[in-house]
Short mmCIF file of the C-alpha atoms (twelve columns), coordinates in Angstrom:
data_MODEL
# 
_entry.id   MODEL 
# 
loop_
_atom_site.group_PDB 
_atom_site.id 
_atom_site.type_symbol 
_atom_site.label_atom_id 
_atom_site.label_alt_id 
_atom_site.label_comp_id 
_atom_site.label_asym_id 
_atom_site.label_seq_id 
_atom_site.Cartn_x 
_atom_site.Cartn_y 
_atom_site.Cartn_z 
_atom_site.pdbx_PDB_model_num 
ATOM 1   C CA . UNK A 1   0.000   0.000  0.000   1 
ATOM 2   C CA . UNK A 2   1.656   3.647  -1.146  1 
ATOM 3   C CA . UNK A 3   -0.313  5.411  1.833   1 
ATOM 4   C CA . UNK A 4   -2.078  3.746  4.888   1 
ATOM 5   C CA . UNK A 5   -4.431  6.140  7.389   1 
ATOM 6   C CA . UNK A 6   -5.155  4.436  10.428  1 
ATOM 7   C CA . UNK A 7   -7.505  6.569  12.685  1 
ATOM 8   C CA . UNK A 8   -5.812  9.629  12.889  1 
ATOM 9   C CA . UNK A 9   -6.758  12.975 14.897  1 
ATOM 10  C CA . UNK A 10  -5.488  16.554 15.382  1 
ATOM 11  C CA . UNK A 11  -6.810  19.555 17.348  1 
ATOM 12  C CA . UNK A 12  -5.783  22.595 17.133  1 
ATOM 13  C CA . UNK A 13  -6.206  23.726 21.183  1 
ATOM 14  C CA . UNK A 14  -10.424 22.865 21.438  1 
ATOM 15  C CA . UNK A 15  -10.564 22.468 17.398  1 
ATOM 16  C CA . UNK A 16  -10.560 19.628 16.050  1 
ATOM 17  C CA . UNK A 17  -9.496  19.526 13.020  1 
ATOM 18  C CA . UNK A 18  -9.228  15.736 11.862  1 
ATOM 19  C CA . UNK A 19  -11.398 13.268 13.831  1 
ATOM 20  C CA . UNK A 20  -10.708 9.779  13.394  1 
ATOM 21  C CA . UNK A 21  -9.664  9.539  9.451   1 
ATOM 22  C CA . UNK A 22  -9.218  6.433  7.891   1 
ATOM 23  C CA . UNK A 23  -8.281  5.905  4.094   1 
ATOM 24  C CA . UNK A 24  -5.644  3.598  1.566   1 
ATOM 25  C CA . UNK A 25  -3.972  4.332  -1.562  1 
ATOM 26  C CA . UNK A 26  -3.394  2.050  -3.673  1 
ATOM 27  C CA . UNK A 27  0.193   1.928  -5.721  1 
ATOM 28  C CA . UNK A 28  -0.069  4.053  -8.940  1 
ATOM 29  C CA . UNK A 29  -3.457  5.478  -8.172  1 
ATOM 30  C CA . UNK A 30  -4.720  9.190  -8.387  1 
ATOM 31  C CA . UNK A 31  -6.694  9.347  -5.320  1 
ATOM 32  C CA . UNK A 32  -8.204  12.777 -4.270  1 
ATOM 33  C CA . UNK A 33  -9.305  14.209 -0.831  1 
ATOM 34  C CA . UNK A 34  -12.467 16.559 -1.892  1 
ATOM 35  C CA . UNK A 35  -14.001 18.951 0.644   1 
ATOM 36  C CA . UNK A 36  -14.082 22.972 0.883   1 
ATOM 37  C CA . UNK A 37  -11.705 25.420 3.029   1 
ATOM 38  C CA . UNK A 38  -11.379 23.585 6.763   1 
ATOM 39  C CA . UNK A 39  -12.131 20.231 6.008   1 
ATOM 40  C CA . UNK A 40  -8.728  19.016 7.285   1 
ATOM 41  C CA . UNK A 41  -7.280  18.525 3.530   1 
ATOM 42  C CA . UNK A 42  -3.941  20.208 4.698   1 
ATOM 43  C CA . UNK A 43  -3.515  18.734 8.167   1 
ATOM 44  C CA . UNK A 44  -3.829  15.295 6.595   1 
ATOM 45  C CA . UNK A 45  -1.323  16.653 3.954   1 
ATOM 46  C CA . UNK A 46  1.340   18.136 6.656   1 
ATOM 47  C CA . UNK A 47  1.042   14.849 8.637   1 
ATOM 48  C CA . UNK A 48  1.568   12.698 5.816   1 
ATOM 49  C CA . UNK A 49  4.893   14.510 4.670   1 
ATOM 50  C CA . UNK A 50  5.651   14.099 8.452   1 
ATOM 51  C CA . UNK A 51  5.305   17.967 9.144   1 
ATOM 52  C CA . UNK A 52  2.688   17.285 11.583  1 
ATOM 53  C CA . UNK A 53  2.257   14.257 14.146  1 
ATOM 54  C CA . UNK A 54  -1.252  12.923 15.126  1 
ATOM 55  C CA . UNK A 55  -2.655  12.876 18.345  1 
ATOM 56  C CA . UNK A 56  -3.824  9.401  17.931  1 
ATOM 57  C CA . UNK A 57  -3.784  7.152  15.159  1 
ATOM 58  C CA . UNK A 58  -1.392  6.022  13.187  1 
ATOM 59  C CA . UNK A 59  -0.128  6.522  9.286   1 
ATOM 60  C CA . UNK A 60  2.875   5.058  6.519   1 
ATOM 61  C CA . UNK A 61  3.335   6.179  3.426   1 
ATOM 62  C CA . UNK A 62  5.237   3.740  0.990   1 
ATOM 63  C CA . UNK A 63  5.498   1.341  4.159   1 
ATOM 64  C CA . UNK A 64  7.524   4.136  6.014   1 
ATOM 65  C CA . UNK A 65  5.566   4.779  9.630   1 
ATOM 66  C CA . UNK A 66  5.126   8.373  9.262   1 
ATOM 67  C CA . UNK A 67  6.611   9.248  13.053  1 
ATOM 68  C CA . UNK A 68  9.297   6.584  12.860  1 
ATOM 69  C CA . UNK A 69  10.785  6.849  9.665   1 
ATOM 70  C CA . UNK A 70  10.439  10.788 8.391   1 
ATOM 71  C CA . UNK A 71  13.796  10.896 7.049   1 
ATOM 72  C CA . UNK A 72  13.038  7.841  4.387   1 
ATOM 73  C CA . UNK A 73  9.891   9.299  3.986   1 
ATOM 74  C CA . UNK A 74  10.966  12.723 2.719   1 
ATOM 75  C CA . UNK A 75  13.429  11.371 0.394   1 
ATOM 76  C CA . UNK A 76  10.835  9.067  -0.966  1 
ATOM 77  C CA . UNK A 77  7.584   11.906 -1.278  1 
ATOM 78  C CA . UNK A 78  6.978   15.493 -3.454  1 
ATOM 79  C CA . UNK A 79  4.965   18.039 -1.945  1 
ATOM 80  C CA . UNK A 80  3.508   20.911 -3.266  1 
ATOM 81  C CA . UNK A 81  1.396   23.247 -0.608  1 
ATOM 82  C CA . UNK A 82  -0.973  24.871 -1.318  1 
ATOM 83  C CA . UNK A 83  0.597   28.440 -1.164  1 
ATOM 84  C CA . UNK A 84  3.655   28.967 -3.691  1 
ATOM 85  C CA . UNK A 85  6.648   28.352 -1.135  1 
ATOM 86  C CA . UNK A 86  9.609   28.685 -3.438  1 
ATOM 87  C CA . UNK A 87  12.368  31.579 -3.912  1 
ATOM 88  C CA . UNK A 88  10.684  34.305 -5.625  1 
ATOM 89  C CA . UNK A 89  14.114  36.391 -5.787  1 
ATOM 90  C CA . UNK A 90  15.957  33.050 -7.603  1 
ATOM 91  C CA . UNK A 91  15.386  32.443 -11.252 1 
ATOM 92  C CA . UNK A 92  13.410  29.237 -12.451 1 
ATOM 93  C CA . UNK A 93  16.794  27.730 -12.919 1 
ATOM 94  C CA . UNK A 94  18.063  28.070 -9.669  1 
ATOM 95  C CA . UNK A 95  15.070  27.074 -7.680  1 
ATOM 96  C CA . UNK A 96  15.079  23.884 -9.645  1 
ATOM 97  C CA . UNK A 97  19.007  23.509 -9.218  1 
ATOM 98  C CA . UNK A 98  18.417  24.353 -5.416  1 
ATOM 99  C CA . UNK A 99  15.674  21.713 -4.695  1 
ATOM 100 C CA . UNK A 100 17.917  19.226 -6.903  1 
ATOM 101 C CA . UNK A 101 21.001  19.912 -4.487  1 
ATOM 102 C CA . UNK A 102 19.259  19.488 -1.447  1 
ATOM 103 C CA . UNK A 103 18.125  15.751 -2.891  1 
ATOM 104 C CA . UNK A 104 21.300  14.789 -4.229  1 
ATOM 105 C CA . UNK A 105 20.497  14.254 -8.035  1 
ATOM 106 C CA . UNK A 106 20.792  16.950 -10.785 1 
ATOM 107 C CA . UNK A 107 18.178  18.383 -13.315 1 
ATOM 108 C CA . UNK A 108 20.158  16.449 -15.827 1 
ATOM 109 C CA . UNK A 109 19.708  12.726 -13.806 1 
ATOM 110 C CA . UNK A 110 15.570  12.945 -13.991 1 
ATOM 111 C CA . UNK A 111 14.945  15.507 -16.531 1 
ATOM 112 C CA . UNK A 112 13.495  12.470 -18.578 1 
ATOM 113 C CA . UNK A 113 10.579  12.882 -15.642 1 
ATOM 114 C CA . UNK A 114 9.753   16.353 -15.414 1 
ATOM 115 C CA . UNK A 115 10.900  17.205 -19.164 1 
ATOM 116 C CA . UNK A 116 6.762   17.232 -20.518 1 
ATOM 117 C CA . UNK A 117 5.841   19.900 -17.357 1 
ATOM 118 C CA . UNK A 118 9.797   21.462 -17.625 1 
ATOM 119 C CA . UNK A 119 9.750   22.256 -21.537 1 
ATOM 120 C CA . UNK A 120 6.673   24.788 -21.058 1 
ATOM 121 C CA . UNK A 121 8.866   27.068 -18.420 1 
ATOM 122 C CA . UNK A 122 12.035  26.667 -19.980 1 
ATOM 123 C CA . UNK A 123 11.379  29.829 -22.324 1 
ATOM 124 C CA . UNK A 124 11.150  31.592 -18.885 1 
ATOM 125 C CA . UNK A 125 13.908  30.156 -17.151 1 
ATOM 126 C CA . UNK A 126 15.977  33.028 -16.716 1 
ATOM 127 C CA . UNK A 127 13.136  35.269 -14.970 1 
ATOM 128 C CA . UNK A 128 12.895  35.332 -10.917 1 
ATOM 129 C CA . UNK A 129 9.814   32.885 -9.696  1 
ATOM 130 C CA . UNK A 130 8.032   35.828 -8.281  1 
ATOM 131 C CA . UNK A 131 7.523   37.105 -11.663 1 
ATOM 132 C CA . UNK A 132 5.832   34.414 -13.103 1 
ATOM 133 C CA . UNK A 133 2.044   33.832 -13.345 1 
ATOM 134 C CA . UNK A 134 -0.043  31.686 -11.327 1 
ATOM 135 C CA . UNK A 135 -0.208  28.772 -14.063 1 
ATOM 136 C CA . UNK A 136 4.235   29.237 -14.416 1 
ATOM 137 C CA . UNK A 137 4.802   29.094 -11.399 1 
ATOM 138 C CA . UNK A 138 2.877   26.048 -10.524 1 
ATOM 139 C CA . UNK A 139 4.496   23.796 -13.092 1 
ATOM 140 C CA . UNK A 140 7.579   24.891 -11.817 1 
ATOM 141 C CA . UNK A 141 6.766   24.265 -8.015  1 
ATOM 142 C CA . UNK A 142 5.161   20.625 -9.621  1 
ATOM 143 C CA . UNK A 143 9.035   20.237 -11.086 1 
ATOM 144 C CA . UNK A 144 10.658  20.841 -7.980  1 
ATOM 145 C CA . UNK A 145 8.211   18.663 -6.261  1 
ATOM 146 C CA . UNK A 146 9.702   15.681 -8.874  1 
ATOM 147 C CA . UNK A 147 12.909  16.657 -8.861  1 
ATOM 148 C CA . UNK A 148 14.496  13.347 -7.143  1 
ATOM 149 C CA . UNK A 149 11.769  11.462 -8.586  1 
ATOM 150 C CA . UNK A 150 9.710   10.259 -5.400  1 
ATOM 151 C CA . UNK A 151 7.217   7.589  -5.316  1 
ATOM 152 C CA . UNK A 152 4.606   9.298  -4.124  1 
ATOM 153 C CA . UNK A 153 3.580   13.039 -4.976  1 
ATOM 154 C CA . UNK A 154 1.587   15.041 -2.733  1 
ATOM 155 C CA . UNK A 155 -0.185  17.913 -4.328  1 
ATOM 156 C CA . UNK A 156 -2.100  20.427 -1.976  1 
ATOM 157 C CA . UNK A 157 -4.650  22.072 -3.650  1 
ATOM 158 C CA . UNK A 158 -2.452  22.971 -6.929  1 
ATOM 159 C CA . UNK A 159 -4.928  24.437 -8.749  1 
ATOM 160 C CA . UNK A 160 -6.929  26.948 -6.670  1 
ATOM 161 C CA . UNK A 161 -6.236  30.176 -7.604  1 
ATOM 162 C CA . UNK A 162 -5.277  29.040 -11.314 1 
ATOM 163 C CA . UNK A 163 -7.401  29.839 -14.544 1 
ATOM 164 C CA . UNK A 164 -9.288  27.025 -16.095 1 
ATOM 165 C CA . UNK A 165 -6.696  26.228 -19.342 1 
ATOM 166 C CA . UNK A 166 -3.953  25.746 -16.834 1 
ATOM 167 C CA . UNK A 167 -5.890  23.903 -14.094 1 
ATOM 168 C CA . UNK A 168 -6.919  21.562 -17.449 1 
ATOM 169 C CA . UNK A 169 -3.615  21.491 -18.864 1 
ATOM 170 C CA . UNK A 170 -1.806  20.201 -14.948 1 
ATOM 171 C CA . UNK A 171 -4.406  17.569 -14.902 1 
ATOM 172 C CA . UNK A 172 -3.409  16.397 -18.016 1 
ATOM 173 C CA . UNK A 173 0.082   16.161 -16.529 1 
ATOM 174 C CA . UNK A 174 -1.395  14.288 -13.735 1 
ATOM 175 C CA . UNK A 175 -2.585  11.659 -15.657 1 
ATOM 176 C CA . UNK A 176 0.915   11.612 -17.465 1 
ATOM 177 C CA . UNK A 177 2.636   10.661 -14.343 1 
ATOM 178 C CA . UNK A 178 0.914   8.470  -13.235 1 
ATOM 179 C CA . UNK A 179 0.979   6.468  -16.185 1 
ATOM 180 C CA . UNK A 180 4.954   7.025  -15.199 1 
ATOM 181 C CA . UNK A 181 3.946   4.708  -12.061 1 
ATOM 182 C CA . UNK A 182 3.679   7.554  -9.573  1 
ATOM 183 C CA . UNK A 183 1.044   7.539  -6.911  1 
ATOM 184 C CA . UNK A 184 -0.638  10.834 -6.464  1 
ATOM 185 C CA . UNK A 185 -2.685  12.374 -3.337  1 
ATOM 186 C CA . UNK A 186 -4.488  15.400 -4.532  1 
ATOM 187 C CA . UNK A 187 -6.615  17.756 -2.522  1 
ATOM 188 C CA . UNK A 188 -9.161  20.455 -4.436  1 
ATOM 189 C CA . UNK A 189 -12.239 22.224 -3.227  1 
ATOM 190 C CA . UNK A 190 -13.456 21.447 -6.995  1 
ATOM 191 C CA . UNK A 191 -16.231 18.732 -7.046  1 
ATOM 192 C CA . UNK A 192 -15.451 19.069 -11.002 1 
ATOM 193 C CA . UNK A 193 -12.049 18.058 -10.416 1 
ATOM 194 C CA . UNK A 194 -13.688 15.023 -8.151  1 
ATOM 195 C CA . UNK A 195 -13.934 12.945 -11.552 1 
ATOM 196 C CA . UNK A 196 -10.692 13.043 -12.690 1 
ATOM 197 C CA . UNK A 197 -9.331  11.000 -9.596  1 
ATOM 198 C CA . UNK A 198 -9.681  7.248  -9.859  1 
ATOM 199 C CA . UNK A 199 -11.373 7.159  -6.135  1 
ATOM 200 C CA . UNK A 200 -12.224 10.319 -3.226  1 
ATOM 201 C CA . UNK A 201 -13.177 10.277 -0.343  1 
ATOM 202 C CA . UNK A 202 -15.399 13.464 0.571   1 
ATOM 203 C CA . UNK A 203 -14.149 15.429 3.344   1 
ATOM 204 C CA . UNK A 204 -16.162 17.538 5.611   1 
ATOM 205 C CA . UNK A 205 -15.168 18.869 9.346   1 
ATOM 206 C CA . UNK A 206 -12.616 16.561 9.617   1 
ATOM 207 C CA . UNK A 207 -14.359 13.537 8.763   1 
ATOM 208 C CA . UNK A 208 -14.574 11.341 5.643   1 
ATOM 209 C CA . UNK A 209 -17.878 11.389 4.876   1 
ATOM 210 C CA . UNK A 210 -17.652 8.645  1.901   1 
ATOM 211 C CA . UNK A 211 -14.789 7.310  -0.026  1 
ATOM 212 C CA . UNK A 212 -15.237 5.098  -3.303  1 
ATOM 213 C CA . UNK A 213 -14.783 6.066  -7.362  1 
ATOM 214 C CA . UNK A 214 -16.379 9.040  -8.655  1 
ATOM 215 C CA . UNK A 215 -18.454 7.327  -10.916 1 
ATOM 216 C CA . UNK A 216 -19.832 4.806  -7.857  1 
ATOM 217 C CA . UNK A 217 -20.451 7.659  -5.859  1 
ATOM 218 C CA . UNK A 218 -23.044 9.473  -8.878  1 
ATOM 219 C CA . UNK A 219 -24.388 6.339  -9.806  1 
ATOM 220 C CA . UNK A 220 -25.316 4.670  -6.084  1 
ATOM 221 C CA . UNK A 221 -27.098 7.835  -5.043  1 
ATOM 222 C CA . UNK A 222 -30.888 6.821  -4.277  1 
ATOM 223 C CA . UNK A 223 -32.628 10.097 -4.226  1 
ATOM 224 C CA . UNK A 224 -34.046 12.080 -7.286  1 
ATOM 225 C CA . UNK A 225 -32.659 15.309 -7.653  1 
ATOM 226 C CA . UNK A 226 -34.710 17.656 -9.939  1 
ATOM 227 C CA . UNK A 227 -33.126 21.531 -11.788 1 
ATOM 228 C CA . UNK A 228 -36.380 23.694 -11.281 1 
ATOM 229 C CA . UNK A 229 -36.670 26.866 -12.641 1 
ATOM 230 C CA . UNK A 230 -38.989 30.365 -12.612 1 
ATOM 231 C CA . UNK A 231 -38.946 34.369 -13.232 1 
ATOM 232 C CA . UNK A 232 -38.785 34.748 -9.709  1 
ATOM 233 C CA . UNK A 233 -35.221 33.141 -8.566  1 
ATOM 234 C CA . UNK A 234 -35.116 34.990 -5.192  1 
ATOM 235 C CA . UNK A 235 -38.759 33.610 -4.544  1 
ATOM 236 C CA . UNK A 236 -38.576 30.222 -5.685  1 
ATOM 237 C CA . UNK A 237 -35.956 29.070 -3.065  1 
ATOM 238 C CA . UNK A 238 -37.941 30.814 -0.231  1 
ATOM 239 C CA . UNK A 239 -41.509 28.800 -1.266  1 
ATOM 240 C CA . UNK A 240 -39.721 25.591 -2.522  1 
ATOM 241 C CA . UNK A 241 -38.278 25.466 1.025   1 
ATOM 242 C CA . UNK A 242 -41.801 26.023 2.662   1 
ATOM 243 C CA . UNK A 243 -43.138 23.276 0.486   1 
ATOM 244 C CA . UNK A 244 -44.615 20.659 3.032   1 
ATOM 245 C CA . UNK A 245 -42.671 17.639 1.666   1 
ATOM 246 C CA . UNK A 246 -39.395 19.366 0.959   1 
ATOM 247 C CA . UNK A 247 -36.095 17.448 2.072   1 
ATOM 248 C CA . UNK A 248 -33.519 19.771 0.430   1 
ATOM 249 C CA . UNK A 249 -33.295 22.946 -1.478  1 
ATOM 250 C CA . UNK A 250 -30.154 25.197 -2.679  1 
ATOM 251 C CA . UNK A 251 -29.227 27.074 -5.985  1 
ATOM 252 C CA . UNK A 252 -26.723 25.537 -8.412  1 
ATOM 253 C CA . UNK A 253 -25.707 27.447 -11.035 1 
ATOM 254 C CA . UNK A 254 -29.025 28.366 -13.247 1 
ATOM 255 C CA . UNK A 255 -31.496 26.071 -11.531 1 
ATOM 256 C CA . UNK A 256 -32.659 25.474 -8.137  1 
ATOM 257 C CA . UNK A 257 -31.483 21.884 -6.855  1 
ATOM 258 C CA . UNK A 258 -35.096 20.348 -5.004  1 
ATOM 259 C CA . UNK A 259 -35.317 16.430 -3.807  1 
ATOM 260 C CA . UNK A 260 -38.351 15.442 -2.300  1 
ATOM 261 C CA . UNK A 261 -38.669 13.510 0.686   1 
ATOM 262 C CA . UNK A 262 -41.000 10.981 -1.189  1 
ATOM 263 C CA . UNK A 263 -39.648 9.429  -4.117  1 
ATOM 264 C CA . UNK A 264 -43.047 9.164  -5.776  1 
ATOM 265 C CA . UNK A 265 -43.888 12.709 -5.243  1 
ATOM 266 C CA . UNK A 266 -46.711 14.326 -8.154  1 
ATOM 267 C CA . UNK A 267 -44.552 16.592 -9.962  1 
ATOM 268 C CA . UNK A 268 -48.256 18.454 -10.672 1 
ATOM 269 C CA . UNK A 269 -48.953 18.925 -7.200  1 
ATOM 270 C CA . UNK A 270 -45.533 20.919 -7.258  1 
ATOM 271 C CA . UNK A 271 -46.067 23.071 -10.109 1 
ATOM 272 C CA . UNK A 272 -49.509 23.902 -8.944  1 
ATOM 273 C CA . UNK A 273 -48.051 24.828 -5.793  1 
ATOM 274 C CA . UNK A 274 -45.721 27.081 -7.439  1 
ATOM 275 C CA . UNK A 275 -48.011 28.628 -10.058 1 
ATOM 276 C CA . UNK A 276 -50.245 29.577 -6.510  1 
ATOM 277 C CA . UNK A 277 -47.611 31.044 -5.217  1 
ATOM 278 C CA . UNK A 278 -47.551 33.435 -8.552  1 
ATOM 279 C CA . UNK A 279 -44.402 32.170 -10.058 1 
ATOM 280 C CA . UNK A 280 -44.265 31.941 -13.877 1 
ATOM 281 C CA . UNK A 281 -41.786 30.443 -16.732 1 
ATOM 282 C CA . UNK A 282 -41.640 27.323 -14.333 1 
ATOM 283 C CA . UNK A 283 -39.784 24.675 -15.710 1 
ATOM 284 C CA . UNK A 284 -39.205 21.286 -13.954 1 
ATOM 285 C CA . UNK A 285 -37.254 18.375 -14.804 1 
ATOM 286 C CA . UNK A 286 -34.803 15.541 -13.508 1 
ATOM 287 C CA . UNK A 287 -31.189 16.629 -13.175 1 
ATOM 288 C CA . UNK A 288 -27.958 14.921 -13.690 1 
ATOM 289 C CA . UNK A 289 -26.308 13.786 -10.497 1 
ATOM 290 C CA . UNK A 290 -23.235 15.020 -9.888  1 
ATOM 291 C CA . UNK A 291 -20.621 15.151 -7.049  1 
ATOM 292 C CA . UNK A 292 -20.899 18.477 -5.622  1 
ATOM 293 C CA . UNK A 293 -24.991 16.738 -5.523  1 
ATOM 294 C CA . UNK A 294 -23.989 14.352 -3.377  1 
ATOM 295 C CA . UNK A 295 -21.060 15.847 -0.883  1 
ATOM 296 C CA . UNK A 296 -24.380 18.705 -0.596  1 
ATOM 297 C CA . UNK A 297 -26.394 16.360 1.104   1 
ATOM 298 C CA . UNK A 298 -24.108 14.171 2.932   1 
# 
């Protein structure tokens, strides 16, 4: 197993910020923790790379205990935070000859590894980091991160912050390395980015609320989920929320997202409801299930 979670827990003082996580990565897979700002996606990060230790449980990451053995482990892991951490006064070329000194290898020894993600910065590789933008200077933090070529990549929320061609284009890399045989862990407050990992496990107030492939989670979800629509946006939410059999109401993106507590509800008896309450244009209809669906109600 590339990473095994055993239980694990960390307050911060009377916060807790992980309570009792459990998870396993399998060798070569792109596994992704999913959950918004304060789930405990970085805790579980910093422990991992053996910046943090628990308060209970216990975690190994390629068969390394992560309190026992954190001098294997950080020559054997990348990490990327979340917040760009390299030398913004040293050029591209010297951060990357820096973080290849400190391992003990040269750009030259793994450039076969980073030379798809290396290529697209090299134009730039005179200029100081802190001059790059936000989709630069994440490939070249993701180079650094592979530098020594580790076995298991740790990537903190790379792409917040980054516009949607380069968030596209470093999942592409993703996939790239890990045909290479490179496990990656992958944290995102994207539920879009959710189905581009081969399994997540949803992450909410330090606890995993479910953990299986993307495409299980859609597909095993029971309850009808249904995009309604009216003139009135402001209104609908209000009086779909008063509506006696209601379970769950919020906006998502043009429609409002309604599920009914009984599965066999008369969509009639809804619209009528709605054209009482004076709301007109009202279009109902089944929606497509997605992640950002389920994490919602769980």
């Amino acid at each position: 197993m590339s990473i095994s979670v055993q239980n694990i827990s960390k307050s911060y003082k009377n916060i807790k910020a992980i309570d009792a996580v459990s998870f396993e990565v399998n060798p070569g897979e792109l596994f992704g923790l999913i959950g918004p700002d304060g789930a405990g996606k970085t805790t579980i990060f910093r422990i991992l790379t053996t910046l943090l230790i628990t308060d209970e449980g216990t975690a190994s990451v390629v068969d390394y205990d992560v309190v026992k053995d954190y001098k294997a482990i950080r020559n054997s892991v990348g990490y990327m935070p979340g917040k760009f951490s390299l030398y913004q006064d040293l050029t591209v070329e010297e951060n990357l000859s820096f973080f290849a000194t400190i391992f003990g290898t040269t750009i030259e020894e793994n450039y076969e590894l980073i030379k798809d993600i290396y290529i697209q910065i090299e134009p730039f590789k005179k200029r100081r980091a802190g001059a790059l933008s936000g989709g630069m200077k994440q490939k070249l933090a993701l180079c650094c991160a592979l530098i020594h070529a580790p076995k298991v990549l740790f990537l903190d929320e790379p792409t917040t912050g980054v516009d949607p061609v380069s968030r596209k284009e470093f999942w592409q890399m993703l996939k790239r390395l890990q045909r290479k045989g490179i496990t990656i862990l992958v944290s995102t407050p994207y539920m879009d980015e959710a189905s581009l990992c081969d399994r997540i496990a949803l992450i909410q107030k330090g606890k995993v609320l479910k953990i299986d492939s993307p495409q299980a989670i859609t597909a095993n979800y029971e309850k009808v989920i249904y995009d309604i629509q009216s003139k009135n946006t402001h209104g609908l939410i209000h009086d779909l929320k008063n509506y006696p059999s209601h379970y769950s109401v919020y906006a998502f993106g043009e429609f409002i997202h309604y599920i009914d507590k009984n599965a066999d509800f008369n969509l009639k008896d809804l619209e009528a409801y709605l054209e009482n309450k004076n709301h007109s244009e009202i279009i109902i209809k089944k929606a497509i299930t997605t992640i950002e669906d389920v994490f919602m109600d769980l």
